[in-house]
Legacy VTK file of the C-alpha trace (Angstrom):
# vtk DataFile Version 3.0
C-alpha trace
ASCII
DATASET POLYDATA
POINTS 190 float
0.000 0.000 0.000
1.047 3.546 -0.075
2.477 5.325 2.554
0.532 8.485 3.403
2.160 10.986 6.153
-0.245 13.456 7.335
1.390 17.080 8.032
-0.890 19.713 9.896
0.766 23.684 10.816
-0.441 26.394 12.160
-0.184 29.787 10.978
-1.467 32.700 12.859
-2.842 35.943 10.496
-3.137 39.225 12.051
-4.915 41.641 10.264
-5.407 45.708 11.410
-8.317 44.711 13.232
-8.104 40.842 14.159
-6.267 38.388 14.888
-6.640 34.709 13.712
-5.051 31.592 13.752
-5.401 29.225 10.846
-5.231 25.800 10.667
-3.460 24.113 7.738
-3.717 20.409 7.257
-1.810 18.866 3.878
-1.485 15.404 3.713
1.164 13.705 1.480
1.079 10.488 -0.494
4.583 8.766 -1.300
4.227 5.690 -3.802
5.336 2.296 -2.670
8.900 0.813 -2.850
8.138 -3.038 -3.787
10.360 -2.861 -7.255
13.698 -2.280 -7.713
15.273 1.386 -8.578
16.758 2.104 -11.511
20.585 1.871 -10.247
20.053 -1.592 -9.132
18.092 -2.755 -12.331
20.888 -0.767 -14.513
24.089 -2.938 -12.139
21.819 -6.056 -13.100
22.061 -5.110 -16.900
25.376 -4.470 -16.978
26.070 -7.439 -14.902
24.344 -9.607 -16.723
25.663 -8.016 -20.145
29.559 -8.666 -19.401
28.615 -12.046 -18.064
27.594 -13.086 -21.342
30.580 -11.781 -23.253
32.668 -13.659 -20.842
31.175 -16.841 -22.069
31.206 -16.414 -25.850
34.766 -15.047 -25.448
35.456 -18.508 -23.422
33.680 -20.379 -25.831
35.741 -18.820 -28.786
38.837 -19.378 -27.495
37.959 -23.238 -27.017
37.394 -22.813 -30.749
40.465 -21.845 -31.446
42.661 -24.044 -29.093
40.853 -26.906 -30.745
41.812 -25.722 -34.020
45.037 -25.186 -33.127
45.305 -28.614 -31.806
43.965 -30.233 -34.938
46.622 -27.986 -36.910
49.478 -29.918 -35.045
48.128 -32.787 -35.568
48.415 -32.462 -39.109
50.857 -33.050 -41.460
54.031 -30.878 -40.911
55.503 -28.042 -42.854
59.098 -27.753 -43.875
59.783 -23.881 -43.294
62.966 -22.981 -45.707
64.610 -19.531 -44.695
66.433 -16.991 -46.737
69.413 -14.769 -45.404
67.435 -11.741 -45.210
69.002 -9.413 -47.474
69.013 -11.594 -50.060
66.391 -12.555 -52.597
65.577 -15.717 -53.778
67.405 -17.477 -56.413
66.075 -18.750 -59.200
67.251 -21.915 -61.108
66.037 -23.116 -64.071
66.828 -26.467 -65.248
66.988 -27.253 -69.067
64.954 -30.236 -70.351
66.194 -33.717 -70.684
67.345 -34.278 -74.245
65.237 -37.710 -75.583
67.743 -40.162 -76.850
66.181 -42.064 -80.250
65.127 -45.613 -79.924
68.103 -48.040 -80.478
68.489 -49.487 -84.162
67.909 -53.582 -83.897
69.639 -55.547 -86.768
68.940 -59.120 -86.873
68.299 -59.602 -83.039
71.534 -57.546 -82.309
71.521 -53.893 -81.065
73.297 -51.945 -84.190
77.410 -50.707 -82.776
77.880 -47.436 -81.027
78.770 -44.991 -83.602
79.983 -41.105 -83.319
76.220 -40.360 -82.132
77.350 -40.132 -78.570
76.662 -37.525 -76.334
79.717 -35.843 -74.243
79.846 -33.192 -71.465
81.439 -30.033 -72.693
81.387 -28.553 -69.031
79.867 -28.895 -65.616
75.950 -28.751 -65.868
73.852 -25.597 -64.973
73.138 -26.733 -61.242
76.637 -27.085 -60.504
77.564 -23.457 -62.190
74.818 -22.123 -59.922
76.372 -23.373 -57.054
79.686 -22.320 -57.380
78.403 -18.577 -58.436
76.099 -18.328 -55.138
79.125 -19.327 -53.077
81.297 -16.992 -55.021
78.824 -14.301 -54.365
78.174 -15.285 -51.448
81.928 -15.577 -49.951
83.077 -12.594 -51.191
82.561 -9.570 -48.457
82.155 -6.907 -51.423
79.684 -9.112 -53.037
77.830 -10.788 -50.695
75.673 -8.124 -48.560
74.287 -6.535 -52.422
71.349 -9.359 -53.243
72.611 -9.846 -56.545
70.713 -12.665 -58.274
72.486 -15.253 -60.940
70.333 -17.479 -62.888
72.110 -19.917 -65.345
70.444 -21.386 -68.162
72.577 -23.798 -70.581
75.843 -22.026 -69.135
74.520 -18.436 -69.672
74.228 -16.322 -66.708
71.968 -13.709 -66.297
72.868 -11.119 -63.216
69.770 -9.100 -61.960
70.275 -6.571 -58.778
70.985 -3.055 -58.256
74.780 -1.466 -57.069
76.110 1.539 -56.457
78.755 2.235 -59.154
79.757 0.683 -62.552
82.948 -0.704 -61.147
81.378 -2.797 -58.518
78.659 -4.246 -61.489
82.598 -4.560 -63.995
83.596 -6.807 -61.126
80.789 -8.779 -60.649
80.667 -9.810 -64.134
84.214 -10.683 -64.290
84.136 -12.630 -61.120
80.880 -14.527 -62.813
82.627 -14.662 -66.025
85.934 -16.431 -64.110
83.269 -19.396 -62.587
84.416 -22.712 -64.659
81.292 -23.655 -67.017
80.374 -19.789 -67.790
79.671 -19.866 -71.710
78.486 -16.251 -71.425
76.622 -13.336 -69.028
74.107 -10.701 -69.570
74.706 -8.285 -67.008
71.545 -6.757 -66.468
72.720 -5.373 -62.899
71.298 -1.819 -62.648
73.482 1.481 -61.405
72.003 3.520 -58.715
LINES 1 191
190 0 1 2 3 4 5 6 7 8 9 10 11 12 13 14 15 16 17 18 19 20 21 22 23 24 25 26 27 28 29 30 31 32 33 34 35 36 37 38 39 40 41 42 43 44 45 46 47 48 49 50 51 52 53 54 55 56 57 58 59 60 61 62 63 64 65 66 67 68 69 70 71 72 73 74 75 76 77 78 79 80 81 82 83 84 85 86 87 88 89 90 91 92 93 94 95 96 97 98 99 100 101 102 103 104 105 106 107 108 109 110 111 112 113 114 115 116 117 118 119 120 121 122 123 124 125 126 127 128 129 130 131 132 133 134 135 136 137 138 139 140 141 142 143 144 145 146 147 148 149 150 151 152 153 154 155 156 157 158 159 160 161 162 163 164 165 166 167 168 169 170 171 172 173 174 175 176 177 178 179 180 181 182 183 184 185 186 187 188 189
């Protein structure tokens, strides 16, 4: 129910000619407090509001720490790194020449004639090699990321130096590698 507080004063009025005294009577009706106020209802909200985000946070991060888990279970990767300042290198393999079928006479494989293949140098792999460690070993060459690619014993340098002396000796040092039939120095000045 509502609380009603009665409050009653008395005033006294004097006039020229009288003097009275006035009774005033003023009764005052507060509402009743059953429900909750509005601070306590707004804590509740708010309350109940991070509450929640704590769980779906919790339940995301289960997520992901079972996906991570399957991810280690999987197969694993093979990371390969780079020095830093370097970029890749590139190396290009030339195809495998098809030898022709062999000739048959009368049951017996025909005789080996002037038809036979013979290495005129070390193969392209093995020229790369020996440039990257030439570039590589050499303290004026080997901070500059200058790239070598060798493709049937031609060498193609790529990069970027500072002067033309430095690209001059880079090409002569490539040039000097056993195996080098020729180089196109494409190393840019600047």
């Amino acid at each position: 129910m509502a609380e009603q507080q009665a409050e009653s004063r008395r005033v006294v009025v004097e006039t020229p000619n009288t003097r009275r005294e006035v009774v005033h009577s003023e009764a005052t009706r507060y509402p009743e407090r059953n429900g909750i106020s509005g601070a306590a209802l707004a804590a509740i909200v708010v309350g109940v509001i991070a509450l929640a985000a704590i769980i779906i946070l919790f339940a995301l991060n289960r997520q992901d720490t079972t996906n991570d888990n399957l991810a280690t279970q999987q197969q694993p990767t093979t990371i390969v790194q780079q020095p830093a300042q370097q970029p890749p290198i590139v190396v290009q393999q030339p195809a495998p020449a098809t030898q022709p079928a062999p000739v048959i006479i009368n049951g017996q494989p025909a005789p080996a004639t002037g038809g036979t293949t013979t290495s005129s140098g070390p193969d392209d792999s093995t020229i790369q090699a020996a440039i990257d460690k030439k570039l590589t070993n050499d303290p004026a060459f080997s901070s500059l990321g200058i790239i070598a690619s060798v493709v049937n014993g031609k060498v193609t340098l790529t990069g970027t130096v500072k002067t033309q002396s430095l690209k001059s000796q880079i090409e002569r040092a490539v040039r000097n590698v056993k195996g080098v039939k020729a180089v196109d120095n494409q190393i840019t000045v600047g």
